[in-house]
C-alpha positions as CSV (number, residue, x, y, z in Angstrom):
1,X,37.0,42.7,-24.1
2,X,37.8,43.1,-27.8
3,X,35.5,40.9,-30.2
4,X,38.1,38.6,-31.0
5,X,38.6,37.6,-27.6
6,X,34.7,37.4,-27.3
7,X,34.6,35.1,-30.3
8,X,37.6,32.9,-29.0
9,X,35.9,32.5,-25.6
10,X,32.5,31.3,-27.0
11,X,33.8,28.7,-29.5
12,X,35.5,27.3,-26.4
13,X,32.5,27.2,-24.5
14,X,30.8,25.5,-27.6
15,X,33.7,23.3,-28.6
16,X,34.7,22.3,-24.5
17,X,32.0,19.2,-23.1
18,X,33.5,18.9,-20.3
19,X,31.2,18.5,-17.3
20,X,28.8,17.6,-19.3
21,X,27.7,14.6,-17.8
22,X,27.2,16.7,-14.6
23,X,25.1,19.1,-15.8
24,X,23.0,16.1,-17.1
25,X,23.2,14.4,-13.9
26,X,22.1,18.1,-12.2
27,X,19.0,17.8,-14.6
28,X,17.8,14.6,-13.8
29,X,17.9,15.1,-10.1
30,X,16.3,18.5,-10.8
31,X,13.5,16.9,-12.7
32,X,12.9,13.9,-9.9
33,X,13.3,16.4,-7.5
34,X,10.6,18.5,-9.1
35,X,8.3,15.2,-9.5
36,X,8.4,13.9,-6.6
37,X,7.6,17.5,-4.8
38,X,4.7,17.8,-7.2
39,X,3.6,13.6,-6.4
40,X,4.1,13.0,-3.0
41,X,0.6,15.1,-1.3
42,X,-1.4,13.6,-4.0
43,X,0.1,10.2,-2.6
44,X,-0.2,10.6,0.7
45,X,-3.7,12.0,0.6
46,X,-5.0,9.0,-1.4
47,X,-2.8,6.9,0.3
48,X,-4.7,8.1,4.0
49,X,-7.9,7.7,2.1
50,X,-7.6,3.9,1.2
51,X,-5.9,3.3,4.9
52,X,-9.5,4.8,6.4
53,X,-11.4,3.1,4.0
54,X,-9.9,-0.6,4.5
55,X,-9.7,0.0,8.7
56,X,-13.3,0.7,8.2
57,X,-13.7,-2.0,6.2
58,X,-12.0,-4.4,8.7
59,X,-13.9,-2.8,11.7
60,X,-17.3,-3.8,9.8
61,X,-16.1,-7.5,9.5
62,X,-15.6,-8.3,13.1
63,X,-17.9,-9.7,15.3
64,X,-17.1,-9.9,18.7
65,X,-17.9,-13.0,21.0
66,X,-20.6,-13.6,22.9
67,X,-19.9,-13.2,26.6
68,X,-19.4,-16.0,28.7
């Protein structure tokens, strides 16, 4: 490949924006993605957490009837 034709076939590459909306689109999900791999065990742990915490909670408030 001569330099000419090297030059040529960058300044289209430069010049050409086609596609890109989805490369954009391909970086958004890519960054969600990412986000919500890096989110989601923090969540659920805490998430467990306050479900033990308010069934305990609940547990503590009930007071069963006398029997009869």
């Amino acid at each position: 490949m001569n330099s000419n034709a090297f030059v040529a076939l960058a300044t289209g590459l430069v010049v050409d924006d086609g596609g890109q909306d989805l490369v954009e689109y391909a970086l958004l999900s890519a960054i969600i993605a990412v986000a919500g791999v890096l989110l989601v065990p923090s969540i659920t742990t805490k998430m467990g957490n306050a479900f033990v915490g308010w069934g305990t909670q609940v547990q503590a408030l009930w007071i069963p009837s006398a029997p009869q």
